[in-house]
C-alpha positions as CSV (number, residue, x, y, z in Angstrom):
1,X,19.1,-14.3,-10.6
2,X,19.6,-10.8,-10.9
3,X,17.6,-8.5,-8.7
4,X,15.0,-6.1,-10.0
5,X,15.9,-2.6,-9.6
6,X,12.8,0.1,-8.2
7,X,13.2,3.7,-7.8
8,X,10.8,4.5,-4.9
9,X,10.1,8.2,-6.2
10,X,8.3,6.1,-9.2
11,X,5.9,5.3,-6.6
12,X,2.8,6.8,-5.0
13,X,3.8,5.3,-1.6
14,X,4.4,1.9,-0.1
15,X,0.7,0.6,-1.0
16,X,1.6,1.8,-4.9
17,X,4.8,-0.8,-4.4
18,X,3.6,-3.3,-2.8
19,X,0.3,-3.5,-5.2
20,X,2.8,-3.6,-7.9
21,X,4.3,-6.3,-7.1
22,X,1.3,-8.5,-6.2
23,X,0.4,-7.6,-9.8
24,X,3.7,-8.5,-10.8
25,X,3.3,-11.8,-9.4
26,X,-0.1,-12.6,-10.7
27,X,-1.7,-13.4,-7.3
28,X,-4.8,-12.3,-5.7
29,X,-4.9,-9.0,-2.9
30,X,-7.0,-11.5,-0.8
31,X,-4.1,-14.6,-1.0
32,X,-1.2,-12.5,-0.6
33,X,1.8,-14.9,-1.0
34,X,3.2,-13.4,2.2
35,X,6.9,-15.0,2.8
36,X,7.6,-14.4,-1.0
37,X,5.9,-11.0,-0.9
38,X,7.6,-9.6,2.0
39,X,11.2,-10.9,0.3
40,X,9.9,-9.1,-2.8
41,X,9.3,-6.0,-0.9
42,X,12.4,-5.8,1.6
43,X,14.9,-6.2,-1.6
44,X,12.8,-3.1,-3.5
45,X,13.5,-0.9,-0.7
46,X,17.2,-2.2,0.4
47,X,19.1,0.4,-1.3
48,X,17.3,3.7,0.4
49,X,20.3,5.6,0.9
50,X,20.7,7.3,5.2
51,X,19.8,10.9,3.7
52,X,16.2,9.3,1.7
53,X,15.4,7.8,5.0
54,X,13.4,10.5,6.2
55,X,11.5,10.5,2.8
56,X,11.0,6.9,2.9
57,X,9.9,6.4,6.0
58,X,6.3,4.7,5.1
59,X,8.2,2.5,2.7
60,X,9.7,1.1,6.0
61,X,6.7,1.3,8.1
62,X,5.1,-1.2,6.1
63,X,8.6,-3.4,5.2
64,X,8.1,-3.8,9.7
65,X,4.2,-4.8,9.2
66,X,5.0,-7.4,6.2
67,X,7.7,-8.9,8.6
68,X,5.2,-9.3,11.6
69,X,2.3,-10.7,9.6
70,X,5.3,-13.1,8.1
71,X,6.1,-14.2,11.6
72,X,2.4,-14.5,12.4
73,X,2.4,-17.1,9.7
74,X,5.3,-19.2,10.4
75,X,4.5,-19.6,13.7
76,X,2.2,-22.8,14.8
77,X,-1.2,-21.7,15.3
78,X,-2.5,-22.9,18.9
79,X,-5.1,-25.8,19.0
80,X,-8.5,-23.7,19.7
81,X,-12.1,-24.3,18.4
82,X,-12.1,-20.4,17.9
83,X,-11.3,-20.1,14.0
84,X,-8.0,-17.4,13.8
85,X,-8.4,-14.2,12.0
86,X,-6.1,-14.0,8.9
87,X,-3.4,-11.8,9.8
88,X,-3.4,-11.3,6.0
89,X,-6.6,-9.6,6.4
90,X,-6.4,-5.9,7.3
91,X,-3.8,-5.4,4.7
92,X,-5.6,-7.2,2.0
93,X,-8.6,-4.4,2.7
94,X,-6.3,-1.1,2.7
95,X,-4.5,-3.0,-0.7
96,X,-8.3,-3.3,-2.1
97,X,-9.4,0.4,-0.9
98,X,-6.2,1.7,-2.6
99,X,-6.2,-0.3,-5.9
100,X,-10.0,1.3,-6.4
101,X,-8.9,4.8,-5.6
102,X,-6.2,4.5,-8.0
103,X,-8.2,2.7,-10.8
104,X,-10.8,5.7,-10.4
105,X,-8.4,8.1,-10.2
106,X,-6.9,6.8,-13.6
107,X,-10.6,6.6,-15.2
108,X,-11.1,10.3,-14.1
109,X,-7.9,11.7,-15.6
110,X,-8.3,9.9,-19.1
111,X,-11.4,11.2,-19.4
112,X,-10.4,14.6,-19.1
113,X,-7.6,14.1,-21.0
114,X,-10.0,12.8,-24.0
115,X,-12.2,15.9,-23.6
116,X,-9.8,18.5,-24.4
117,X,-9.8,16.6,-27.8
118,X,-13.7,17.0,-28.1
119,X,-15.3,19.6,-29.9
120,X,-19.3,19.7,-30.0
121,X,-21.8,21.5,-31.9
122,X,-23.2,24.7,-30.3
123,X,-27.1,24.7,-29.9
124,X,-28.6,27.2,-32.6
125,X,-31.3,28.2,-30.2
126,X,-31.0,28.9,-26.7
127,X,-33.6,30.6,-24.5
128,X,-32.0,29.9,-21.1
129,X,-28.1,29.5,-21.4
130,X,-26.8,27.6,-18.6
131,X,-24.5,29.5,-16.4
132,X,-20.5,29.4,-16.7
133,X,-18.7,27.5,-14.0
134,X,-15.6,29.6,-13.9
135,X,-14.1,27.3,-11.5
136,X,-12.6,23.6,-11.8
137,X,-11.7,21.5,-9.3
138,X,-8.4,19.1,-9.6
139,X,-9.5,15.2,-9.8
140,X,-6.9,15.3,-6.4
141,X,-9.0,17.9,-4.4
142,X,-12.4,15.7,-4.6
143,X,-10.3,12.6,-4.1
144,X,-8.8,13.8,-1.0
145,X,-12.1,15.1,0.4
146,X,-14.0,11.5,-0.7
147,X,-11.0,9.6,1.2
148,X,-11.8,11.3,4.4
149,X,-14.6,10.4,4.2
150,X,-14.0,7.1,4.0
151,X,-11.1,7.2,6.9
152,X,-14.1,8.6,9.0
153,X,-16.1,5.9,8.7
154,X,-13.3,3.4,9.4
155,X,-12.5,5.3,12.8
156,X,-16.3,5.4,13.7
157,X,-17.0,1.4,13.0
158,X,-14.8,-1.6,14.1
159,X,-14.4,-4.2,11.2
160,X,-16.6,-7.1,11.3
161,X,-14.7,-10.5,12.3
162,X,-15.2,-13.0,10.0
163,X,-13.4,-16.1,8.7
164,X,-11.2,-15.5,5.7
165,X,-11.8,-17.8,2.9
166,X,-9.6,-15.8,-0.3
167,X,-13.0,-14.9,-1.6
168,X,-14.8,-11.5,-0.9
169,X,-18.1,-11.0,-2.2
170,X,-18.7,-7.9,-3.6
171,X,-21.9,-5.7,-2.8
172,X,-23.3,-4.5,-6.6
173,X,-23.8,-1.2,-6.4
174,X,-25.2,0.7,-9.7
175,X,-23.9,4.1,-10.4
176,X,-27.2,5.6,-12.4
177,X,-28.9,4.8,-8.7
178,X,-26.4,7.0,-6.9
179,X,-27.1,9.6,-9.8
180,X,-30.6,9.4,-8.9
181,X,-30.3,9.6,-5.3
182,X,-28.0,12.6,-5.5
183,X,-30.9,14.1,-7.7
184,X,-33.3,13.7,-5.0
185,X,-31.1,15.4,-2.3
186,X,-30.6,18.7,-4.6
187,X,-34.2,18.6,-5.2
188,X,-34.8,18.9,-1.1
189,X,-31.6,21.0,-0.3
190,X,-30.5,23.6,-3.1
191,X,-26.9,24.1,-2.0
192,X,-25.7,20.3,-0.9
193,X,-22.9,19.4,1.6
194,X,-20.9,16.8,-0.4
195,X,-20.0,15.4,3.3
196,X,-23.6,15.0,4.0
197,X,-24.3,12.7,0.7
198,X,-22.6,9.9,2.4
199,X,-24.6,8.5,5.2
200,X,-23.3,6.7,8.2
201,X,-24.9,3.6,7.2
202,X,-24.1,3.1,3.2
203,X,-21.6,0.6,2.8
204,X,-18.3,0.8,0.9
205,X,-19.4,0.2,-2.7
206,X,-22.5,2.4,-2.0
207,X,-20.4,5.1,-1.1
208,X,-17.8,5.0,-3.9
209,X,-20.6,4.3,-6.3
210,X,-22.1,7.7,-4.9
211,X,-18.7,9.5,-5.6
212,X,-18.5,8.2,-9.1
213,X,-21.7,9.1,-9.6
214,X,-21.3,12.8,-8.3
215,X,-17.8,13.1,-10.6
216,X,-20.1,11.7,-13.3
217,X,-22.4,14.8,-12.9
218,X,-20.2,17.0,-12.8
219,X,-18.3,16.1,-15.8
220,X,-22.1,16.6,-17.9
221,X,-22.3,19.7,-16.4
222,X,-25.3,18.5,-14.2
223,X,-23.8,20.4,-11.0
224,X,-20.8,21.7,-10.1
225,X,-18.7,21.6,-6.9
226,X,-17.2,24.8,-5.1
227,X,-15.3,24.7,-2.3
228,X,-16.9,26.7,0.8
229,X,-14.3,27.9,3.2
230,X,-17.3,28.8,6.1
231,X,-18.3,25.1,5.7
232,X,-14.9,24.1,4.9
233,X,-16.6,21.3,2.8
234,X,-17.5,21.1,-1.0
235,X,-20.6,22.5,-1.6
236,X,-23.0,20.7,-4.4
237,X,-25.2,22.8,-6.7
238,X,-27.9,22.2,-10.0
239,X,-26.1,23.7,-12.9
């Protein structure tokens, strides 16, 4: 059989590979295939040339961490009454974190690229024109601050144990509610942190259901974002 050929510059990192080929193979994040996976994976990134290595050096990091969850599996699992953590597990979580960020990421940047196609009727009477936000944030900059975020919270809280079963139930979190709460937060504080939106208690879908909402906002022209170097933190505001 001949072997697929990847160029590794065609990917957003090693996650972006290795979600591509777990797509490829039609299998879920949460029952990664792991021996066939890892083969997948080490034969993508084979032909990194001694000068890319540098470059490429994730792309490796996580080749070593697909080996040793490989070996985890192979070997005989001691007789205990204790039920074993899935060594699956932690990677299956980043691989889920990552495919949402890049699935929002993708939503964001068609919409905007639909927009510059829209044209809309000016009002005929205006009393109170809204004011002109001369300044636009790239999709990137929010993204980056919102995965901080997210990182912080992972540092502060230890993931919960629990037995893996292939099948993650998924906290419903409506976006129109986040809107809503956001709403009620300008309403007490004028000028809005967009760290302090997140509390150290939402969950997950909560808090990406928040963001969403808060892009959502700003792409009505509900509030805008500015950047506030003496806060070094966005700074949310009623348009």
């Amino acid at each position: 059989m001949e072997k697929m050929q990847y160029k590794l510059e065609s990917f957003n990192g090693p996650l972006d590979l290795l979600l591509h080929l777990i797509t490829k193979n039609k299998v879920s994040i949460w029952d990664i295939p792991i021996v066939e996976i890892t083969e997948q994976y080490l034969e993508a990134i084979e032909g990194i040339e001694d000068s890319a290595l540098e470059d490429t050096s994730e792309f490796l990091v996580l080749a070593a961490q697909l080996l040793y969850i490989k070996s985890k599996m192979l070997l005989p699992k001691p007789e205990t009454d204790e039920e074993e953590e899935d060594p699956r597990e932690e990677l299956a979580r980043r691989l889920e974190e990552y495919k949402l960020f890049k699935e929002a990421s993708a939503s964001l940047r068609k919409n905007e690229f639909s927009s510059r196609y829209m044209f809309f009727k000016p009002e005929e009477k205006i009393e109170f024109p809204l004011p002109e936000y001369d300044r636009h944030h790239e999709v990137d900059e929010l993204l980056d601050a919102f995965a901080a975020i997210i990182a912080r919270k992972e540092r502060r809280k230890k993931p919960e144990k629990r037995a893996f079963s292939g099948i993650v139930g998924r906290e419903k979190v409506s976006v129109e509610d986040m809107v809503e709460k956001v709403c009620k937060y300008l309403a007490k504080t004028p000028k809005l942190n967009f760290k302090s939106v997140f509390k150290p208690d939402d969950s997950k879908p909560e808090m990406i259901a928040t963001f969403l909402a808060i892009l959502e906002m700003i792409k009505l022209n509900k509030i805008k974002a500015e950047y506030d170097n003496d806060r070094k933190d966005f700074v949310l505001t009623e348009c």
